[in-house]
C-alpha positions as CSV (number, residue, x, y, z in Angstrom):
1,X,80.2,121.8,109.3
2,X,82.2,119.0,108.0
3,X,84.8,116.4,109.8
4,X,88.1,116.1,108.2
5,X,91.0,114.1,109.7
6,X,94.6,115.4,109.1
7,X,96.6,112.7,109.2
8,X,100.6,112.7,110.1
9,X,103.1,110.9,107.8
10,X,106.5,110.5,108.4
11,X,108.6,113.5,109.6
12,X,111.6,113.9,111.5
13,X,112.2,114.4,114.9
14,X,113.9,117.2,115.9
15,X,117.9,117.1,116.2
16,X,118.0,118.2,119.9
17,X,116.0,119.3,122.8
18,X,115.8,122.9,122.5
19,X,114.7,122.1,119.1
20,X,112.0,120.2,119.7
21,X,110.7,123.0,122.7
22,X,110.6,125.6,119.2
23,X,108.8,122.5,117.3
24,X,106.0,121.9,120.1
25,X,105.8,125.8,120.7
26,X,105.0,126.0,116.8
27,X,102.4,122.8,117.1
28,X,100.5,124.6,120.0
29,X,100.3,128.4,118.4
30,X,98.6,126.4,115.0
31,X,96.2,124.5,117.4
32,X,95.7,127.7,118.8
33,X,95.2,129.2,115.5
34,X,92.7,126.9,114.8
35,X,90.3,127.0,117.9
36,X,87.4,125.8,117.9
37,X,87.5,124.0,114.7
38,X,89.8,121.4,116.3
39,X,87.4,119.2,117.3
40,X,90.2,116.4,118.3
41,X,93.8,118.0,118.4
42,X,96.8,116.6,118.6
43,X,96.5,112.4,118.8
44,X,99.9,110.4,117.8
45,X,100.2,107.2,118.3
46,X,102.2,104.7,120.2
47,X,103.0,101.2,120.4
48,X,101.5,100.2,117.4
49,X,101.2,96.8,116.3
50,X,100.2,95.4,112.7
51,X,97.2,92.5,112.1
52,X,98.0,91.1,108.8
53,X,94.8,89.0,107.0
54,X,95.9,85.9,107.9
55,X,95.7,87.4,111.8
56,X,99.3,87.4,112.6
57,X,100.6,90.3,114.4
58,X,104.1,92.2,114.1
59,X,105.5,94.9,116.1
60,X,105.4,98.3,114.5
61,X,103.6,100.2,111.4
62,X,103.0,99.1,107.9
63,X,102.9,102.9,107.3
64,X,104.7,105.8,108.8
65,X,101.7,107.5,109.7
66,X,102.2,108.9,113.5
67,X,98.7,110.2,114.8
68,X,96.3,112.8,113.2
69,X,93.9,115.8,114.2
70,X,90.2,115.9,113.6
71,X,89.0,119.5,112.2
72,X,85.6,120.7,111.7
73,X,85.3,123.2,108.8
74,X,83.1,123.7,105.6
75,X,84.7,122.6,102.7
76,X,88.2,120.4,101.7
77,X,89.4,123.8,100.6
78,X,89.2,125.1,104.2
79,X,90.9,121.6,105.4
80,X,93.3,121.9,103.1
81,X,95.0,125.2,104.1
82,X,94.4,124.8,107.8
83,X,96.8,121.9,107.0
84,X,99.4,123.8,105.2
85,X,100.1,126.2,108.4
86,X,100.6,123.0,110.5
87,X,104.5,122.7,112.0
88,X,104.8,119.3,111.1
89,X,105.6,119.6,107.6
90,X,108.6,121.8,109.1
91,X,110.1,118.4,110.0
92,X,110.3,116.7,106.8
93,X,106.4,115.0,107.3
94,X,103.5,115.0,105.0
95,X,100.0,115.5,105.6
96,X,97.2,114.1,104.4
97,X,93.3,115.7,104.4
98,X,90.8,113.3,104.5
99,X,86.9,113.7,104.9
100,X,85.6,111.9,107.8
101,X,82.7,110.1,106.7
102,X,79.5,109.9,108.7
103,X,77.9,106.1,108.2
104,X,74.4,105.3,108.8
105,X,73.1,103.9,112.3
């Protein structure tokens, strides 16, 4: 099996509370759906803070990514459509499949 990270970009949050019980209820049935193949579900991110080269440091994302899940299946193919089931892109967000890459050592 293979590694691939989904990652989270952008997306709205939902308008009100009840809303966003529907939204989570949706995330949790397509973790569910993917069992055992989610090797790391379900990681945003929070308080994130930006190192530039020259090593100063501002509050906040250069990028509008917002966490990612780690999935272990065959192929990109496989990746790819456990991706398009995923409630986020319900919200307005975009997702992004990405081999994870083993390195040496």
């Amino acid at each position: 099996m293979t590694q691939f990270v989904i990652s989270y970009i952008g997306g709205d949050k939902p308008a009100t509370p009840e809303a966003g019980m529907a939204h989570m209820a949706k995330y949790k049935a397509w973790l569910a759906d993917l069992g055992d193949s989610a090797v790391s579900p379900a990681n945003p991110f929070g308080n994130t803070h930006t190192v530039s080269p020259d090593g100063s440091v501002s509050k906040g994302s250069s990028t509008s990514m917002s966490g990612y899940t780690i999935i272990d299946v065959e192929t990109i193919e496989q990746a790819i459509e456990a991706a398009k089931g995923c409630p986020f892109l319900d919200v307005g967000g975009t997702l992004e499949v990405s081999q994870l890459m083993q390195m040496p050592g």
